[in-house]
C-alpha positions as CSV (number, residue, x, y, z in Angstrom):
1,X,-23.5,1.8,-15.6
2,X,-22.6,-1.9,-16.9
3,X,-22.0,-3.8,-13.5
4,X,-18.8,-5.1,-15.3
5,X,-17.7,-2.3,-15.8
6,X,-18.0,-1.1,-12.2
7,X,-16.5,-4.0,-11.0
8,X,-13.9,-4.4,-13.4
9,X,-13.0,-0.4,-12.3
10,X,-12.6,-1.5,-8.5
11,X,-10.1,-4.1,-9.5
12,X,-8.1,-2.1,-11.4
13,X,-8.2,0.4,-8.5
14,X,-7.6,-2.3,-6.2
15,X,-4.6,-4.0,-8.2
16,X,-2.8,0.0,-8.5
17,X,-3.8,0.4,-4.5
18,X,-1.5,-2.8,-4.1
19,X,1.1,-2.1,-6.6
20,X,2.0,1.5,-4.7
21,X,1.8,0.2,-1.1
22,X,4.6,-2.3,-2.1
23,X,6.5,0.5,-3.9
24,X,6.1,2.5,-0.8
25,X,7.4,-0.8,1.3
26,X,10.2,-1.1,-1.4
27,X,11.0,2.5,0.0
28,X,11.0,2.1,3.4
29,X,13.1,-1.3,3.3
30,X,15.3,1.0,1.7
31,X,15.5,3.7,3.6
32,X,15.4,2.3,6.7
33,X,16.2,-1.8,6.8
34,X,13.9,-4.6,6.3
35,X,12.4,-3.7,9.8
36,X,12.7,-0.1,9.8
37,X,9.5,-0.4,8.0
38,X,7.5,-2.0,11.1
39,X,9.1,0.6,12.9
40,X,7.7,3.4,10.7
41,X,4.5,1.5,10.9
42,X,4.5,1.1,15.1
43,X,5.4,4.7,15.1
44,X,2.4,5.8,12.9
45,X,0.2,3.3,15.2
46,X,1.3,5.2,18.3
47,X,0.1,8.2,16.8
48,X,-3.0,7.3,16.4
């Protein structure tokens, strides 16, 4: 493999991997209020 390629593969992974955790924290805000989101995310951190 072309090390360009593999790297240029990571940062398209990387740039989606960012794109659909701020969809997700578009959801939450939604769902639940601009801090119902930290919330959800103490919550899962109690879980833990």
């Amino acid at each position: 493999m072309d090390k360009n390629k593999i790297c240029e593969g990571s940062v398209t992974m990387a740039f989606r991997l960012l794109i659909r955790i701020h969809e997700s924290m578009d959801f939450w805000e939604k769902k639940l209020g601009s801090n119902g989101y930290l919330n959800y995310l103490s919550n899962v951190e109690a879980f833990e």
